[in-house]
DOSE-179168 format. One record per residue: residue in one letter; x negated, y negated, z negated of N, C-alpha, C in turn. Coordinates in steps of 0.2 Angstrom, whole numbers, plus 5000, padded with zeros to 4 digits. Layout:
! residues N
aXYZXYZXYZ
...
//
This chain:
! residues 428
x489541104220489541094228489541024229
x489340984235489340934237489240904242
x490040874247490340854251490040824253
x489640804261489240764264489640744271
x490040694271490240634274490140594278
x490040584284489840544288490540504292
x490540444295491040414300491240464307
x491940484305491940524311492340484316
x492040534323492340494330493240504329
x493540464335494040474335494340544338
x494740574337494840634340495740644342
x495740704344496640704346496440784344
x497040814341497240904340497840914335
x497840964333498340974331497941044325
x498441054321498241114314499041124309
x498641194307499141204302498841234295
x499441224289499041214284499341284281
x498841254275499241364268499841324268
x500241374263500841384261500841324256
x501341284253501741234250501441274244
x500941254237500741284232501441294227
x501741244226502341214222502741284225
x503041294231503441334231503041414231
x502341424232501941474230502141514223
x502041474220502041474212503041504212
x503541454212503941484209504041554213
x504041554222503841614222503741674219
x503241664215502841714213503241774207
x503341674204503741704194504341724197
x504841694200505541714202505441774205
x505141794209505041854214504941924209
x504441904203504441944198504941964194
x505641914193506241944188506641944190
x506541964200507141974203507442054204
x507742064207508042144206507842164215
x507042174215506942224223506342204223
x506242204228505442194232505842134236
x505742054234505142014236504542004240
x504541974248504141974254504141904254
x503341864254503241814253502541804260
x502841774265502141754271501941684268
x501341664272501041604269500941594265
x500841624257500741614252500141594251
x500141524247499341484246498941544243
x498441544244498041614241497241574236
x497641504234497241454231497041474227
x496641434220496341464214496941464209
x497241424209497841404206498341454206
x498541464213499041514214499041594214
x498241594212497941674213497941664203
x498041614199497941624190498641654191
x499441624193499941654193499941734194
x499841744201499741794200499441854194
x498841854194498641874187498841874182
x499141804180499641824173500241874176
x500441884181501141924181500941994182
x500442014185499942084184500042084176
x499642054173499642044166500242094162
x500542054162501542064162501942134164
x501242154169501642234169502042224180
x501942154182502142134188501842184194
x502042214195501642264204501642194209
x501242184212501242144217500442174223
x500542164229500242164232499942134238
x499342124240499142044244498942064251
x499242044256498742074263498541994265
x497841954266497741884268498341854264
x498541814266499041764264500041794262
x499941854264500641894263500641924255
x501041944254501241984246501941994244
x501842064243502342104242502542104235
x502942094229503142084223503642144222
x503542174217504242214216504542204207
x505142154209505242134205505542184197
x505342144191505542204187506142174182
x506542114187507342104183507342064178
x507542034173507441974168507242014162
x507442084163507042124155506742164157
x506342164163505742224165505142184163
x504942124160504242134161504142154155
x503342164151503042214145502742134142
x502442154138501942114133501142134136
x501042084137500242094139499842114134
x499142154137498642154132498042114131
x498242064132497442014133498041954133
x497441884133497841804134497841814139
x498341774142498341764148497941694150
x497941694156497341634158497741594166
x498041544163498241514169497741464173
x497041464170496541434175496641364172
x496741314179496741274178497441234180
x497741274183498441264184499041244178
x499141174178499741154176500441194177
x500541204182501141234185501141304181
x500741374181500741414179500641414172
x500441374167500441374161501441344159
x501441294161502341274162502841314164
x502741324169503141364170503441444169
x502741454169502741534165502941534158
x502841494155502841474146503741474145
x504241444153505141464150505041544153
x504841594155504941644155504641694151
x504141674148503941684142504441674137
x504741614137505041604132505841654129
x505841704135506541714137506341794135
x505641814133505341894131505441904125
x505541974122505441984114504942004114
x504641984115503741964111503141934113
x502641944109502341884109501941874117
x501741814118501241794121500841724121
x500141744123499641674122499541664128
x499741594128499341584138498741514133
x498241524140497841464141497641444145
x497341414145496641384152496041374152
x495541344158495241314158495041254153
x494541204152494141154147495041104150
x495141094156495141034158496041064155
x496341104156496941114156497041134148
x496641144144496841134137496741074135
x496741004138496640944136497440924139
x497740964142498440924143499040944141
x499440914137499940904134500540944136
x500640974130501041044128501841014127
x501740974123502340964119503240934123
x502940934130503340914133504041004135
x503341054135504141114136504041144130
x503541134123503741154118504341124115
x504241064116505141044111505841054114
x505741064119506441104123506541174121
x505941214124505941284122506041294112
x505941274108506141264103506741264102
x507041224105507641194105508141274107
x507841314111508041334114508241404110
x507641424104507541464099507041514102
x506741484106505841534107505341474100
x505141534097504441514091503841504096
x503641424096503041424100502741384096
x501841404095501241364093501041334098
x500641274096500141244100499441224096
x498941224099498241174096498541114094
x498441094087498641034087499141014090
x499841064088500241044090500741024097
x500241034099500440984108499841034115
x499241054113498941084115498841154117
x498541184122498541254124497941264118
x497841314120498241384119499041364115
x499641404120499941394117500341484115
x500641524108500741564106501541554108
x501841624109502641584111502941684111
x503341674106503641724104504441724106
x504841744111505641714114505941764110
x506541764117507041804115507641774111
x508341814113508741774110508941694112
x508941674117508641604117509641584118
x509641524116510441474120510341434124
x510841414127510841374131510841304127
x510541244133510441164128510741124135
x510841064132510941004137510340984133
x509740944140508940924138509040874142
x508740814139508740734143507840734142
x507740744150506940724150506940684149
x506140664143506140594143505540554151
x505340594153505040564160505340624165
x505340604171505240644176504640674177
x504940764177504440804178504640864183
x504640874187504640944190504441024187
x503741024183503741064179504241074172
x504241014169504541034162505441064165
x505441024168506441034172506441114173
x505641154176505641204180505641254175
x505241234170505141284163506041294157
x506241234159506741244155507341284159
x507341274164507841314170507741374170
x507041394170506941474169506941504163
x507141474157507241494150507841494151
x508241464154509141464155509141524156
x508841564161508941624166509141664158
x508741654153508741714148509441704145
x509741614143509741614138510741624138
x510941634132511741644131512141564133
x512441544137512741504140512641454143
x512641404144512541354149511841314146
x511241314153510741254153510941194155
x510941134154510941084159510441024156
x510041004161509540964160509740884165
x509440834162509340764164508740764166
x508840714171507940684174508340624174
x507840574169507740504171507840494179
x507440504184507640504191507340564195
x507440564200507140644206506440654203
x506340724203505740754202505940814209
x505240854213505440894215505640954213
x506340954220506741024217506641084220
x506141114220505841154224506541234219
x506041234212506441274207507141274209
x507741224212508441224212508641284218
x508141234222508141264229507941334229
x507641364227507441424226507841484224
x508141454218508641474213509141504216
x509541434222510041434225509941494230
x509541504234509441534238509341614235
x509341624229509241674225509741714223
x510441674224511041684221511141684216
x510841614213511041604206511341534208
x511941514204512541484205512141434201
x512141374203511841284203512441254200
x512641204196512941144194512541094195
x512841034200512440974200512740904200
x512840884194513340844192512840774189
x512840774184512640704182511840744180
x511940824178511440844179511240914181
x510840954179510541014184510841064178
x511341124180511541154178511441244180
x511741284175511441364176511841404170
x512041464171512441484166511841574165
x511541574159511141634157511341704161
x511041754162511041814163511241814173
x511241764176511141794182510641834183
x510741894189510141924192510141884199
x509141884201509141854207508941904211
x509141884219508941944223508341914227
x508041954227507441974231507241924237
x506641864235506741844241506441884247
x506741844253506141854260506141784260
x505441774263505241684263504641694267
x504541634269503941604273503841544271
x503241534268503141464264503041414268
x503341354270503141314272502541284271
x502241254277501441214274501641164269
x501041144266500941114261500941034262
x501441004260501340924259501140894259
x500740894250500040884248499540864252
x499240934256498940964259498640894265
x499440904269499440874273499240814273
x499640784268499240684266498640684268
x498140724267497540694267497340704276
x497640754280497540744286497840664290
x498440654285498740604289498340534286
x498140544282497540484279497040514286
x496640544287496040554290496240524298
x496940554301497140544309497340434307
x497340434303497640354302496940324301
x496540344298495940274297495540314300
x495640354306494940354310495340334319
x495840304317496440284325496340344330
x496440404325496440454329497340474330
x497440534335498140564336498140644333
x498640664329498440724325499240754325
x499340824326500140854325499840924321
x500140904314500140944311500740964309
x500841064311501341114310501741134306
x502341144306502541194301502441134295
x502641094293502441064285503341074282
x503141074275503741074270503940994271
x504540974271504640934272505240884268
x505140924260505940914256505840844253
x506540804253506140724251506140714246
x506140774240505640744233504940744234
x504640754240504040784242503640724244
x503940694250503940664254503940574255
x503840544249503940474246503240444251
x502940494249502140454254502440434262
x502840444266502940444271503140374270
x503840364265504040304266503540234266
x503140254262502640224260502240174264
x502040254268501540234275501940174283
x502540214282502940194288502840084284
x503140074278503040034274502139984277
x501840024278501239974279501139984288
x501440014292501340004297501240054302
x501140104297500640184301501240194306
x501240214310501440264315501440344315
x502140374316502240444314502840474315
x502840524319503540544319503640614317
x504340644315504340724315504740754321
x504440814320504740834326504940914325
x505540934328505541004325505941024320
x506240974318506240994309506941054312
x506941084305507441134304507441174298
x507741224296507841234288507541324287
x506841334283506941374283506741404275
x506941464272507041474264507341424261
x507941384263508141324260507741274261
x507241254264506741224263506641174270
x506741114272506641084276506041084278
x505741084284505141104287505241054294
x504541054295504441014302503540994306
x503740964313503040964312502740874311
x502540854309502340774308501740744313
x501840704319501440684323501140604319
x500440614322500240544316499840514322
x499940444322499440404326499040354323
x498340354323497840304320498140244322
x498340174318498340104318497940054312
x498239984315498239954308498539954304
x498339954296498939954292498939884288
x499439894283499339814279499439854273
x499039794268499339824261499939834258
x500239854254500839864251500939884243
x501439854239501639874233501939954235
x501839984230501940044228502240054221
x502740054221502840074214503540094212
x504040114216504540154217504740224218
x504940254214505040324217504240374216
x503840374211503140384211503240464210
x503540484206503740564205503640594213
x504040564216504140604222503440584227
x503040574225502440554230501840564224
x501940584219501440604211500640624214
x500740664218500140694219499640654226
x500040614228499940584235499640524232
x499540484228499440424225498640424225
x498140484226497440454227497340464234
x497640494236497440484246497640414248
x498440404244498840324246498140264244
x498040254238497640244237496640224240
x496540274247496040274250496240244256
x496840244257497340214263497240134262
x497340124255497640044254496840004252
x496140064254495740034253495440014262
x495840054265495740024272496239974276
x496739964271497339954275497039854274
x497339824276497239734277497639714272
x497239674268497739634262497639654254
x498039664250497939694244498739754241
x498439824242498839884240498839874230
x499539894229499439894221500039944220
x499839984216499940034213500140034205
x500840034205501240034197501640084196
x501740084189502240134187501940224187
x501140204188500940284189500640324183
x500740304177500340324174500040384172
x500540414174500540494173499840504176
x499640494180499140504182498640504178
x498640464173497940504168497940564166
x498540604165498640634163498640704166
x498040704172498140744177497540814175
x497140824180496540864178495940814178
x496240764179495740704176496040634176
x495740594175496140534172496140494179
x496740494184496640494191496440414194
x496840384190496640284189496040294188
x495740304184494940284183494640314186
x494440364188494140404193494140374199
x494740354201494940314210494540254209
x494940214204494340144201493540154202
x493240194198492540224199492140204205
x492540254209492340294217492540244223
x493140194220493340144225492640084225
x492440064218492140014217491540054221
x491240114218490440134221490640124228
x491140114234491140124240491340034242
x491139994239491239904240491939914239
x492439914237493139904236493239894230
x493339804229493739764222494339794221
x494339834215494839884212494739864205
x495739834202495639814196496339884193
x495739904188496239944185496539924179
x497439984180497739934174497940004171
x498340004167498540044160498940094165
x499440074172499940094174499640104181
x499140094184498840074190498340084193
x498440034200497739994203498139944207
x497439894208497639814211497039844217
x496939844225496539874227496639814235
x496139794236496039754240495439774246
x495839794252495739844259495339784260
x494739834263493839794266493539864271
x493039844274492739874276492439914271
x492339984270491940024264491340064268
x491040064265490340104264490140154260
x489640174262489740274260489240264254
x489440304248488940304243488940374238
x488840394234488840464229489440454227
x489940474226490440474220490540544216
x491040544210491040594209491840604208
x491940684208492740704210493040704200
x492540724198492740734188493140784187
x492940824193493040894192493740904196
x494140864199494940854199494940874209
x495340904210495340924219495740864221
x496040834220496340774223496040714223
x495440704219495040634219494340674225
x494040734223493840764226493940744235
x494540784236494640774245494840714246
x495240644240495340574243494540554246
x494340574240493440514244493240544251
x493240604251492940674257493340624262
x494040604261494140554269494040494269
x493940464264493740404262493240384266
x492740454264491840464268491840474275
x492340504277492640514286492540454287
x492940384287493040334287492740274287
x492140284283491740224279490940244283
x490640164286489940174287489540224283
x488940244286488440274279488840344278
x488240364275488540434271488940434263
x489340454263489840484257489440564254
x489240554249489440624245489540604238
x490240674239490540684235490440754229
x490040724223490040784219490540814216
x490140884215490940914212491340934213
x491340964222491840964226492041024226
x491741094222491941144221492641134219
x492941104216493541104213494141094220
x493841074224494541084228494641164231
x494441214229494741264230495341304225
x495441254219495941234215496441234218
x496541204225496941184228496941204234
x496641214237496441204245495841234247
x495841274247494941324248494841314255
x495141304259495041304267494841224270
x495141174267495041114267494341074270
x493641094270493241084272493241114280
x493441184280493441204289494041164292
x494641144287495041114291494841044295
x494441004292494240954293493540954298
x493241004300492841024304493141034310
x493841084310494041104317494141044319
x494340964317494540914318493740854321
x493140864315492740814315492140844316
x492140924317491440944315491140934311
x490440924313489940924306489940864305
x490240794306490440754302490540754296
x490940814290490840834284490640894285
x489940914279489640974278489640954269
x489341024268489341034261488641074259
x488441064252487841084249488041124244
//
């Protein structure tokens, strides 16, 4: 498929978005080894968070969907069965991770894998914990999916990430649930806590001390929840209502601050935005974010990247409109994604007139007027919808190949931007 772009007028409205995929997903697994029926609204019904799903069918998991609602009936920390097939977490990081500590926590065996793009990414960061833990786990070449993972019997570890991850922290706290006496993990610095927050609310008992703690064999009870909108999600509206000087209110959003580093960010170069509303719901601070289109300036970016991880190529299309020179460090993670997200944005920034020097950890990006050209997404839903607003923005037409992949993410994401700009963006 291929997103066709044109400069959109200025506009004023409001919208609301799917559920937070991040809290979708624990949802899903925790809802699985809780003790009742689990009732979940807003649930992203993404491609991502529809692989979760599936593997926990797989597992022997009952679950039922009405639109964006689902019902889970949980089967307890030793209800769920051994599959008869691999399991297939798509393209989903998060459900290959995270699922792999609750796997890790079964007497027997299982194979997860993915899609092309997600067995090219890096296993070894919850195989050597889960090890540690005493689950037997294979990988391809040692570090790679498919990975085979045989649990049970597992102990507790004191684990020092060596980077900040939200996944690995989440995979080793759900292997705790199994295992005989205390987990407690280290984060070099905040990653989001979606997993703690969850947990807590689950009636499992949190130590937060120097570092995230958990003692084996609680049972969780049953959530009710309403998933907050999605963060993510949002940034790229709030990139669209900023570089078209438009006025935009968008509802209901997840609002937790390891989420939410993009804000500081924007506030940093000058954008105007307020919340409004806020209040706490599933543990989960929510609100609604008013945004008003301005000038920006460029700005250094390189603090706090975990909590803004996924915001970095919208930020990025931002800092190609904004005045001056945006530079972006400390990210490197980002090659590491469902595409190598630095070179991709370098690519797509340069095809659109934008001096982008790319570095090992980075971009050095020098805001100009931009022009519309072919780029491509490299199969990834995040470079995908940055260009898509980039192409709102920029004279001439944008298209963006390969835009199928943002139903990965966000399947709704072209009507969203429609109820806002019309046929300003269409697709082939």
């Amino acid at each position: 498929m291929r997103l066709i772009c044109r400069r959109a007028r200025e506009f004023e409205g409001r919208i609301s978005l799917p559920g937070d995929k991040s809290i979708s997903h624990r949802g899903a697994m925790l809802g699985s080894i809780a003790e009742g029926e689990s009732v979940i609204e807003n649930f992203n019904t993404c491609r991502d968070c529809l692989s979760t799903l599936r593997c926990l069918r797989a597992l022997g998991v009952e679950w039922e969907r009405e639109e964006n609602k689902i019902w889970i009936r949980g089967k307890g920390l030793e209800g769920l069965r051994e599959a008869g097939n691999v399991l297939n977490a798509g393209n989903s990081g998060t459900t290959i991770r995270l699922l792999s500590g609750i796997l890790a926590g079964q007497p027997f065996l299982s194979i997860i894998t993915g899609d092309a793009s997600l067995r090219r990414r890096p296993m070894d960061r919850i195989k050597v914990p889960l090890e540690m833990m005493g689950a037997k786990v294979w990988a391809r070449a040692s570090h790679l999916p498919p990975l085979a993972i045989i649990g049970g019997k597992l102990k507790g570890i004191d684990y020092s990430l060596p980077i900040a991850s939200a996944q690995v922290k989440s995979s080793i706290l759900f292997a705790g649930l199994f295992a005989q006496g205390k987990t407690t993990v280290y984060e070099p610095s905040p990653s989001r806590d979606h997993t703690e927050r969850m947990l807590s609310f689950m009636g499992v008992k949190l130590e937060r001390k120097e570092g995230i703690s958990l003692e084996g064999g609680a049972s969780l009870s049953p959530l009710k929840l309403r998933v907050p909108g999605d963060f993510s999600s949002a940034a790229f509206f709030i990139a669209l209502a900023l570089l078209t000087r438009s006025r935009l209110l968008i509802e209901g959003v997840g609002l937790n601050p390891t989420r939410t580093g993009m804000l500081d960010v924007i506030k940093e170069m000058g954008a105007k935005f307020k919340i409004r509303n806020l209040r706490v719901e599933g543990n989960e601070p929510v609100g609604d974010i008013e945004v008003e289109g301005g000038e920006l300036e460029g700005t250094l970016i390189e603090r706090d990247i975990p909590l803004m991880i996924d915001e970095i190529p919208i930020l990025a299309v931002i800092g190609a409109k904004a005045k001056g020179v945006t530079e972006i460090r400390n990210a490197e993670e980002l090659r590491r994604k469902e595409a190598d997200r630095l070179k991709a944005l370098a690519v797509g920034l340069r095809k659109m007139g934008v001096e982008t020097e790319e570095r090992r950890d980075g971009l050095l990006i020098k805001g100009r007027e931009t022009k519309g050209a072919v780029v491509n997404s490299f199969g990834d839903h995040r470079i995908a919808m940055a260009f898509a607003i980039l192409g709102l923005a920029s004279e001439g037409e944008t298209v963006v190949r390969g835009a199928e992949c943002v139903d990965i993410s966000f399947p709704q994401f072209v009507k969203k931007l429609q109820s806002l700009v019309g046929y300003a963006i269409s697709y082939l």
